[in-house]
C-alpha positions as CSV (number, residue, x, y, z in Angstrom):
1,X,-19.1,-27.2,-3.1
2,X,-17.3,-25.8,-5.8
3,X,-14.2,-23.6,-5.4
4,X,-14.6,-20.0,-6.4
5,X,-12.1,-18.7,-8.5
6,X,-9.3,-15.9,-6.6
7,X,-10.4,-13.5,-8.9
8,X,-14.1,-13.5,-8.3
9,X,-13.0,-14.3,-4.3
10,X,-11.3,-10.8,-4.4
11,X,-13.7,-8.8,-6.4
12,X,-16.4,-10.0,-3.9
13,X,-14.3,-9.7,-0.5
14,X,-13.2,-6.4,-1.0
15,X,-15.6,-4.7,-3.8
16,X,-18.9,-6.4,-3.5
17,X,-19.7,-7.4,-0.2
18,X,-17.1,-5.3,1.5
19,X,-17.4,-6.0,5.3
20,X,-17.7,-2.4,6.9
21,X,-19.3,-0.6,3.3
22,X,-22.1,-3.8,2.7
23,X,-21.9,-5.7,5.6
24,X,-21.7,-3.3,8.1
25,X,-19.2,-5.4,10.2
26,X,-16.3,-4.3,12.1
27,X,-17.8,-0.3,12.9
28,X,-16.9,0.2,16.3
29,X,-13.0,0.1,15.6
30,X,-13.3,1.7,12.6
31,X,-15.0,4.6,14.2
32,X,-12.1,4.6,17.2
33,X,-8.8,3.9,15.4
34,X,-9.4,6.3,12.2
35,X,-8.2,9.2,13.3
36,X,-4.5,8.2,12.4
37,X,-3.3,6.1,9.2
38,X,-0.4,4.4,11.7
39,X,-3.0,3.4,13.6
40,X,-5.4,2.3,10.7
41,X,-2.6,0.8,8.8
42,X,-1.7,-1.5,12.1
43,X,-5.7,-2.5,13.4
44,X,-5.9,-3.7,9.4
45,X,-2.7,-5.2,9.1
46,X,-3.8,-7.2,12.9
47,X,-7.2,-7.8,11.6
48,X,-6.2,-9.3,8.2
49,X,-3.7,-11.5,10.2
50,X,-6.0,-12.7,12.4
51,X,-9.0,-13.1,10.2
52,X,-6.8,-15.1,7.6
53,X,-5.0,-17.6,9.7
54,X,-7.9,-18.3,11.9
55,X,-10.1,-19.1,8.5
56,X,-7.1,-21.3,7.5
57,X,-7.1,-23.1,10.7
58,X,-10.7,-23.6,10.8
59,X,-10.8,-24.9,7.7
60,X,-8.4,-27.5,8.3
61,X,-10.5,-28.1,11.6
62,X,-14.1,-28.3,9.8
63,X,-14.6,-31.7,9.9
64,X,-13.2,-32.4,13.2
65,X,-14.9,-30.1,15.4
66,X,-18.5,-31.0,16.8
67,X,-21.1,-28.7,15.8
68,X,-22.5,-27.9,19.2
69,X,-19.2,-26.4,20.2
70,X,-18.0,-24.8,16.9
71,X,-18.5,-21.4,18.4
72,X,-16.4,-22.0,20.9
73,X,-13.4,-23.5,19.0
74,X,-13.6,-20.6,16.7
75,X,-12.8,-17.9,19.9
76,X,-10.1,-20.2,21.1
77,X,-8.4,-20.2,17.6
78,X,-9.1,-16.4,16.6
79,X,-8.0,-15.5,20.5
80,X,-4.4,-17.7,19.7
81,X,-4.0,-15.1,16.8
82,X,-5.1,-12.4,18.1
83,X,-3.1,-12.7,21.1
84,X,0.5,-13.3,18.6
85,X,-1.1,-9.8,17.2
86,X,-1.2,-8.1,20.7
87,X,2.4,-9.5,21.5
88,X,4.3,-8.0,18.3
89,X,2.6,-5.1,18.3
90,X,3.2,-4.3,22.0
91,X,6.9,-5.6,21.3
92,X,7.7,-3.5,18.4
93,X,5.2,-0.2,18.3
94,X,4.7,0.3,21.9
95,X,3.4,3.6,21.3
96,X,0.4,2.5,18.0
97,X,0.1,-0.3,21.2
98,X,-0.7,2.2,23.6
99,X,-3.0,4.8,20.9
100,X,-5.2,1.1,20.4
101,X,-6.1,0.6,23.5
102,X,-8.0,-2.5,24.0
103,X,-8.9,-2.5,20.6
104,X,-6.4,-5.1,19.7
105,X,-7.5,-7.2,22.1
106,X,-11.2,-7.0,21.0
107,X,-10.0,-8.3,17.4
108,X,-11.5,-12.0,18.8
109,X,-14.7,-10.7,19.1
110,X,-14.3,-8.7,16.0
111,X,-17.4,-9.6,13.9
112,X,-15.6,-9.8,10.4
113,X,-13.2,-12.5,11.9
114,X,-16.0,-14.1,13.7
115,X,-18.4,-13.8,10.1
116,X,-15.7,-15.2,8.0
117,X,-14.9,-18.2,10.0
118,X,-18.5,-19.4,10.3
119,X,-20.0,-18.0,7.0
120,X,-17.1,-19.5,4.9
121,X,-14.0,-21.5,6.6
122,X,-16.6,-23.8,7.8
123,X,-17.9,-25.2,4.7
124,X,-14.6,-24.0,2.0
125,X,-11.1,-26.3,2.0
126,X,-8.3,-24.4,3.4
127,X,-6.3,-21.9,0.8
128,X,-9.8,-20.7,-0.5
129,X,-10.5,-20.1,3.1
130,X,-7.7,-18.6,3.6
131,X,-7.6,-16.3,0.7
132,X,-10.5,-15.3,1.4
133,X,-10.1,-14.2,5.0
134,X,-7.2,-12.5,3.3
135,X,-8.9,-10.5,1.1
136,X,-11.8,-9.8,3.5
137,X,-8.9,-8.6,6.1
138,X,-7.9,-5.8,2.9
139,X,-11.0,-4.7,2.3
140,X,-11.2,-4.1,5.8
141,X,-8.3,-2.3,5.7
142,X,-8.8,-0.4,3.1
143,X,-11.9,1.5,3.8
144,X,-10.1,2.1,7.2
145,X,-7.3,4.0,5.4
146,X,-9.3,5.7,3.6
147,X,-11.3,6.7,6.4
148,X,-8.3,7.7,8.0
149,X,-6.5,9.3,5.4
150,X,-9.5,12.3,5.8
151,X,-9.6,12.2,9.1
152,X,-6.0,13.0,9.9
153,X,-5.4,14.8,7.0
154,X,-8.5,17.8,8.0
155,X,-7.9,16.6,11.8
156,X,-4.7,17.3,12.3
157,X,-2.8,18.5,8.6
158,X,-0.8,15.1,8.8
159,X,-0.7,11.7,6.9
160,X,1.3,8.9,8.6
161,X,2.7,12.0,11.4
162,X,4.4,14.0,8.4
163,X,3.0,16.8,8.0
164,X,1.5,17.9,5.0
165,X,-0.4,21.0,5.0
166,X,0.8,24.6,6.4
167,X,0.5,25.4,9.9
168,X,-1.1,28.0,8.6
169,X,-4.0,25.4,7.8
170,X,-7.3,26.0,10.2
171,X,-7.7,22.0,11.7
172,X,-11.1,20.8,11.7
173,X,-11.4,19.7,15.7
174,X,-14.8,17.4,14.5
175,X,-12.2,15.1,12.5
176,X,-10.3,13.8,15.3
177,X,-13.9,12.7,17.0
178,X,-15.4,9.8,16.5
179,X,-18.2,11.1,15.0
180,X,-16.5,11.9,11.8
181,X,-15.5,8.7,11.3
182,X,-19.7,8.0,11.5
183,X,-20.2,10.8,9.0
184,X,-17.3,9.4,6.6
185,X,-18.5,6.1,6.2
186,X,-22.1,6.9,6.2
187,X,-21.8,8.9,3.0
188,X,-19.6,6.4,1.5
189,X,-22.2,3.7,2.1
190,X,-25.1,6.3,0.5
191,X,-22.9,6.8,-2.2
192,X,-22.1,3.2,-2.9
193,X,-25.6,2.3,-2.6
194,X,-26.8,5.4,-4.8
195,X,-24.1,4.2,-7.6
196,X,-26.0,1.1,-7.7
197,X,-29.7,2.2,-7.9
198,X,-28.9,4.1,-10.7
199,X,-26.7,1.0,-12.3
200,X,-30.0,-0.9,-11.7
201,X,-32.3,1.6,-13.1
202,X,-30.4,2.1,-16.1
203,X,-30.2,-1.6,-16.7
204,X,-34.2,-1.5,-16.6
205,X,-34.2,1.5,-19.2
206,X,-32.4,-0.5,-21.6
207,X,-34.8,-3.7,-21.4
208,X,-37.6,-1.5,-22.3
């Protein structure tokens, strides 16, 4: 197979098939940890780590590891990193530790580390692999900050705890829910997938 070149790896892991905007992978956490950028900024950073060591491992694992049991070998390897993750983060930011929850935990079963390692690590040599859990661990992380960065900024008049608008400012109670983070990253897939019907429809304007 050949090897695809880093720049077309990162235009495609974090553009193209972004893994919560096209994939649709990884929504539950994005919906819980949102409504802070500290938070956000960590669950990506944990994610990122995990997804890209555990795709390097795997990699270097391929042809060693029976078919039959591949699944499993994939937990035990993402669960190694995830549990390093859980360690730090618990060690040196108690308090993001405590605002996560189990969520940190629940990176092995998270499907974007699970996706990458099967769809890609399995058949891809190592540093490919590895960039490319990388990269899909960014874009990850990205539409998370984002997210985020609206969320805390309406929710609460803060980004990263400093406070940036007046207290004067009238919070909007909705965007510390949950449910905002839904509403957020529904209309950025409708608008994402809007930009490209009319890409694709202008395309078929200019070939008549």
């Amino acid at each position: 197979m050949p090897v695809e070149k880093t720049s077309s790896l990162i235009k495609r892991s974090v553009f193209i098939e972004n893994q919560v905007l096209r994939q649709i992978l990884g929504v539950c956490s994005t919906l819980a940890v949102t409504n802070a950028m500290t938070n956000s900024l960590v669950m990506g950073l944990g994610v990122t780590f995990a997804t890209m060591l555990s795709s390097f491992t795997l990699s270097l694992m391929r042809n060693y590891i029976p078919h039959r049991i591949r699944m499993i070998v994939q937990t035990l390897v993402i669960a190694s990193y995830v549990i390093l993750v859980d360690i730090v983060i618990r060690a040196y930011l108690p308090g993001v530790s405590k605002q996560l929850g189990p969520y940190v935990g629940l990176i092995i079963t998270n499907c974007i580390v699970m996706g990458r390692a099967e769809a890609y690590a399995q058949k891809n040599p190592p540093l490919p692999s590895l960039l490319d859990g990388l990269f899909s661990g960014l874009g990850y992380m990205m539409i998370l900050l984002m997210v985020s960065f609206i969320r805390e900024l309406l929710g609460f008049g803060t980004l990263f705890g400093i406070r940036i608008l007046p207290d004067s400012f009238e919070k909007w109670t909705i965007m510390v829910m949950p449910p905002a983070a839904f509403f957020i990253i529904g209309s950025m897939i409708w608008f994402l997938n809007a930009r490209k019907l009319k890409r694709e429809a202008a395309k078929e304007d200019t070939r008549k």
